[in-house]
N, C-alpha and C positions, 0 to 999 in steps of 0.2 A: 504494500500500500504506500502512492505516494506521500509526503511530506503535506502536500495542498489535499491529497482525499483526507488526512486525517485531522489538517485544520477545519476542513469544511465540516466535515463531522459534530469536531467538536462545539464548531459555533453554531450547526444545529440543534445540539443541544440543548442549547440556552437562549435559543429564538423564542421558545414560545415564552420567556418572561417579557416581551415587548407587548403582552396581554396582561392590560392593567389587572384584572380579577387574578390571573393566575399569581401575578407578582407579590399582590396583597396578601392571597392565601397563603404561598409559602412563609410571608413574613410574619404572619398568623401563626404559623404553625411552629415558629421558633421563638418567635417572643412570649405569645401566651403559654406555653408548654415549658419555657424558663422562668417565668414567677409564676405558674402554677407548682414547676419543682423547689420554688423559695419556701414553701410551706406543707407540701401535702408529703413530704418522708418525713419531716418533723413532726405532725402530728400526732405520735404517740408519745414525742417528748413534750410534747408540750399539754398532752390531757393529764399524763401523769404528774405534771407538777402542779396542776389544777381542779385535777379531779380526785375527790378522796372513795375511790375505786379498786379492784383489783386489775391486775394486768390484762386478766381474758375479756373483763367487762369493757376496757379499753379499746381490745384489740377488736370489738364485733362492731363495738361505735366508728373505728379505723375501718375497718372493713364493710362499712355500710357504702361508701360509695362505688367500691367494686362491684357489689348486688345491685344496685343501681342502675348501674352501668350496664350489666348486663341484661337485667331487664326490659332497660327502654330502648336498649342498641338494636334489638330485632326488630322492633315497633318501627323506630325512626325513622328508618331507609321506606317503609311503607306506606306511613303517615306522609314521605315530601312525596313520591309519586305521587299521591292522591290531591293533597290541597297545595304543589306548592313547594322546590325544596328553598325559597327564599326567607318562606314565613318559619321553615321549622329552623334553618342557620338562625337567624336572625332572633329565634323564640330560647336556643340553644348557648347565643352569644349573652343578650341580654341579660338574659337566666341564669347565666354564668356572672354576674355581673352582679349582678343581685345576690347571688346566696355569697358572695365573696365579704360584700360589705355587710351584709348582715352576720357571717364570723365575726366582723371586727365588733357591730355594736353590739352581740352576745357577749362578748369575752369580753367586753367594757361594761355594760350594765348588769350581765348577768351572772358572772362566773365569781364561783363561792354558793351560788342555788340551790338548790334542788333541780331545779327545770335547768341547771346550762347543759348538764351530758346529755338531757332528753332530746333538747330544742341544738344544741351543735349538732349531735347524731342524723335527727332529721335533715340539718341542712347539709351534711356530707353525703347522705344520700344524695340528697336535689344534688349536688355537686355532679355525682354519678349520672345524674338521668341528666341533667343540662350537657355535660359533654358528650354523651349516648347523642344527643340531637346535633352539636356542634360535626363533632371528628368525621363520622362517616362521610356527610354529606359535604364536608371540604373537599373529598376527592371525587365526589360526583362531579362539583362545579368544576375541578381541574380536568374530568373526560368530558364533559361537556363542550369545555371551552378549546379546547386543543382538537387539531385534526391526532386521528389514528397513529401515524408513525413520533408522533413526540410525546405522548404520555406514558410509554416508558422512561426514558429519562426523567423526565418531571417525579414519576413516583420514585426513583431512586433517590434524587435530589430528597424531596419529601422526606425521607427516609432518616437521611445522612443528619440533617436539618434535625430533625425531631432525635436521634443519641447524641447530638449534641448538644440542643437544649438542654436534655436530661442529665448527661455527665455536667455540666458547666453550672447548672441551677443551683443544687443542692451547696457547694464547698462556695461559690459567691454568696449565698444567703448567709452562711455559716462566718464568712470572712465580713460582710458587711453588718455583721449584731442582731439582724433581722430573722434569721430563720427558722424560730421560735417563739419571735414577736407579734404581735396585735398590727406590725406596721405591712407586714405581709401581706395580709388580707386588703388592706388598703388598694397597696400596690398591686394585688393580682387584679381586686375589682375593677380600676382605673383602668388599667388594661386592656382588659375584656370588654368594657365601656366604649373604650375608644377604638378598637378593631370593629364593634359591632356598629358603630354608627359609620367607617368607613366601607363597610360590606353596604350599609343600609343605602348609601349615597351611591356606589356603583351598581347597584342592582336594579335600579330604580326603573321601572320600564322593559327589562330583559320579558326574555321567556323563562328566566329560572322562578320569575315570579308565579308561572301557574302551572297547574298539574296536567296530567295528560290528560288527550282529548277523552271525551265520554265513549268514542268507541275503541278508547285503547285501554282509560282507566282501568284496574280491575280491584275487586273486595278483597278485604285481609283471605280472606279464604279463597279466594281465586290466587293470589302471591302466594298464598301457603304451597297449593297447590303447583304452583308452577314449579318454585324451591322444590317440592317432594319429587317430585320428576325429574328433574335435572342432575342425574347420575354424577356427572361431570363434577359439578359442583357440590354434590353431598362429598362427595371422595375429597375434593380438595378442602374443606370444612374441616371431614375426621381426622385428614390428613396434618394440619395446621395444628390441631389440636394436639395428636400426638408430639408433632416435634413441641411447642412452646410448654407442655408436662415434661418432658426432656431439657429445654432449654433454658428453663425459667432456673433448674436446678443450681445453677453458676451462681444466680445472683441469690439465690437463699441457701440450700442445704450443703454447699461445697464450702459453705464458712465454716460449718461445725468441722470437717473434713481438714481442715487447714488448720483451725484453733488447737485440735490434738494432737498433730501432726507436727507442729511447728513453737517453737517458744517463742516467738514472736508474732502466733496466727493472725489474729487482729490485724496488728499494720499490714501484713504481706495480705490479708482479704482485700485491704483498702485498695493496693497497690493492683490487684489482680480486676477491680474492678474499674479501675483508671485504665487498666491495659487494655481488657474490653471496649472501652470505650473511644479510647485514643485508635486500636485495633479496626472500629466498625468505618470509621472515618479515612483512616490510611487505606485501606484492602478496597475502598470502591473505586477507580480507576481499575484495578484488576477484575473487578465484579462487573464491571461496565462492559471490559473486554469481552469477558467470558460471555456474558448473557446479548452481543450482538454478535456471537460466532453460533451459538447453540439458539436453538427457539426453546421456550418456557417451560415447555415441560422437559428437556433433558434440564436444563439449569437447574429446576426444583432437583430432581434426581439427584444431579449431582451435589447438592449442599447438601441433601439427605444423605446421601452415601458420605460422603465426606466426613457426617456429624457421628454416624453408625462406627467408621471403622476406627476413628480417633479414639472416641468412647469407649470401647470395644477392647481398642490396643492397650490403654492405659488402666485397665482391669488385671488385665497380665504384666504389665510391670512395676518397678514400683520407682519411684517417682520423686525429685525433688523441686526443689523454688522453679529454677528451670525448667523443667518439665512440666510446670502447672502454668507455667508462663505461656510455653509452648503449645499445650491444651487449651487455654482461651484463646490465644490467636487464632487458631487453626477453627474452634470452635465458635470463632467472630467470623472467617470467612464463610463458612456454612451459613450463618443469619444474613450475611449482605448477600448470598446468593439467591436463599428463599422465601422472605421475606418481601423484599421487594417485586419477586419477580407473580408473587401471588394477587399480588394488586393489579399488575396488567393480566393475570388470568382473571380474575373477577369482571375484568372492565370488561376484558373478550368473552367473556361468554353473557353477559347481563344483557336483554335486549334495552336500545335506545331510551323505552318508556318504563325502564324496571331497572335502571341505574342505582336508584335511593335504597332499591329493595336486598338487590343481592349486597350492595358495601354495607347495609345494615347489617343485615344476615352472618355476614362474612366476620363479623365482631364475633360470635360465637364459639371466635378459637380461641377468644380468655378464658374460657372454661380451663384449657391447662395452666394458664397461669396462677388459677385461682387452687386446683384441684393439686396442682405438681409440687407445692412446696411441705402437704401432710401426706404424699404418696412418699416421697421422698425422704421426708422423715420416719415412716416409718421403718422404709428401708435399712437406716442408721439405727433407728430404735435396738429391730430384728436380729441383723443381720450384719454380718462383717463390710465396715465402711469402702472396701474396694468396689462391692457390689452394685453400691449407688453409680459406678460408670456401665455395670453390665444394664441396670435398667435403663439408664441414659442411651444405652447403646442400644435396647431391643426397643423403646418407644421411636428412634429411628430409624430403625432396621420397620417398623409397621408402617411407619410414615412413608418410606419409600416405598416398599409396597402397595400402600393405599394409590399414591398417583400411579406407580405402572398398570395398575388393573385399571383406572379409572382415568385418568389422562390422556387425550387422544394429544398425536402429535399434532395436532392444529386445532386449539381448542377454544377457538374462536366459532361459536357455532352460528353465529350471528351476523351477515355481512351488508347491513344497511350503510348507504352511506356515512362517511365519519361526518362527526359535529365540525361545522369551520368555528371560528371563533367570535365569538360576541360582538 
């Protein structure tokens, strides 16, 4: 490849941010997802020095917005086909906006109550179900807004953008006195305030404002129904779900792993989670490579396979600082290859007027992140700690199998014109 095919490439890539919505969104997707992380990992430091509770009573109020989330995440994607995905971004943003400054006047007038763990609880929920309406549907408007051969890229970007808010969020809260303060809340609401009135001013007039036509519309039970059918897409669902109960394990049950292991565990976890992260941002340029030589379904394959034998291998040996080093890197190039590439499957196979429905839907692969850190544990509980890489390694080893039985090599079943741009 010449020298000018592989500049034109790459300024391909990044044409389509000359699409004010798409530009907005991605910077959405890294500012608010960066003081959202100024406060929502602290959260359980901060109910316990507030709340006179036990730990588990903490930890369900902490964990209300994951149930949340999941609940309304299937809903959401269905609810914008039908009325609208402007009103539901937009009911998402706001919503986010509101429950944020209302943390700050709970934890101002109310904490020391009775009613603050009831009334914060409830609104870590709302937290949950407002983003459930936000997240999905930022990447509808980005397939919307983009012809067909650039929304790859874009979701990768997307991607890259969002482990880095996440890795950066937390240690600047932490550095700047805030990240167990009442000022956080401030900051995340403002925020969220002000992306939501810049979404509101660009949308004004689009078609992202109405739902589909009445002879495209369909009832939550006609979308069920479609979902239930779409083989394709159940597989890549269960598939998702296995590896993220495998993958999720790095950032929870592989600290216990390192803390026994190691007389310095704690720092060297801190450090193994900076690598990750520093890891998911270096390895895309490689990830980029790989997934415009292979089409989507060998790519998933291959980060599956990838995450199976790593997994697999490090069961049978045994292992130092190094070699755990080794393990998440290896173990970040499997997420930047599957990951990303599941979102341009989504896109390819959802039809045009059921966009909202399948990225809603496609949320449903939190269930392992939810379900993976007490499987995991009990693995450790059980059973000799090597073994938590052999379960790591057979919920990959099923994941990859899920797509080859269920993965068509062009799984794009849908070939209606691409969307131009707004």
């Amino acid at each position: 490849m010449s020298v000018d095919t592989k500049a034109a490439q790459s300024t391909s890539d990044f044409a389509a941010y000359r699409n004010p919505l798409v530009s907005v969104t991605m910077a959405s997707t890294f500012f608010l997802k960066l003081v959202s992380f100024l406060c929502i990992p602290f959260m359980t430091i901060y109910l316990s020095k507030n709340v006179d509770a036990p730990l588990y009573v903490i930890g369900v109020i902490v964990g209300l917005s994951q149930i949340g989330s999941l609940t309304a995440g299937f809903f959401s994607g269905m609810l914008a086909d039908r009325v609208g995905k402007r009103l539901v971004l937009l009911v998402g943003l706001f919503g986010s906006a509101f429950v944020f400054l209302m943390f700050f006047l709970v934890a101002t007038f109310l904490r020391g109550s009775a009613l603050f763990p009831v009334v914060f609880g409830l609104l870590n929920a709302g937290y949950g179900v407002m983003s459930a309406f936000f997240w999905p549907v930022t990447q509808v408007l980005m397939a919307d807004s983009l012809p067909k051969e650039r929304r790859p890229a874009v979701f990768r970007h997307r991607y890259v953008l969002t482990n880095f808010a996440v890795g950066i969020g937390p240690p600047a809260g932490a550095l700047l006195g805030i990240a167990s303060a009442r000022a956080a809340f401030v900051i995340s609401g403002c925020s969220y305030l002000v992306f939501a009135i810049a979404f509101w001013w660009l949308t004004r007039g689009t078609r992202f404002g109405f739902s589909a036509g009445p002879t495209e519309r369909r009832s939550f039970t006609g979308a069920l129904k479609v979902l239930a059918g779409d083989r394709v897409f159940r597989g890549l669902t269960v598939s998702m779900i296995l590896f993220t109960l495998a993958y999720c394990q790095i950032e929870s049950n592989l600290s216990a792993v390192v803390n026994d292991g190691f007389a310095d565990g704690v720092r060297f976890f801190s450090i193994l989670l900076t690598v990750n992260a520093v890891a998911v941002i270096a390895l895309q340029p490689l990830a980029t490579v790989i997934s415009k030589r292979l089409d989507p379904r060998r790519t998933i394959l291959l980060g599956n396979g990838l995450f199976t034998v790593v997994c697999l291998l490090f069961s049978l040996v045994t292992f130092g600082k190094a070699g755990l080093i080794a393990l998440v890197v290896l173990v970040s190039m499997a997420e930047v290859l599957v990951v990303p590439t599941v979102s341009v499957v989504v896109d390819e196979l959802a039809p045009p007027t059921m966009r909202g429905t399948y990225f809603g839907a496609a949320t449903l692969r939190n269930l392992g992140l939810g379900a993976g850190p007490a499987l995991g544990g009990l693995v450790l509980a059980f059973l000799d700690r090597g073994l938590l890489f052999v379960f790591m390694g057979l919920c990959g080893a099923a994941a990859w199998a899920v797509v080859h039985l269920t993965l068509r090599e062009n799984p794009g079943a849908h070939t209606d014109p691409s969307s131009e741009p707004v």
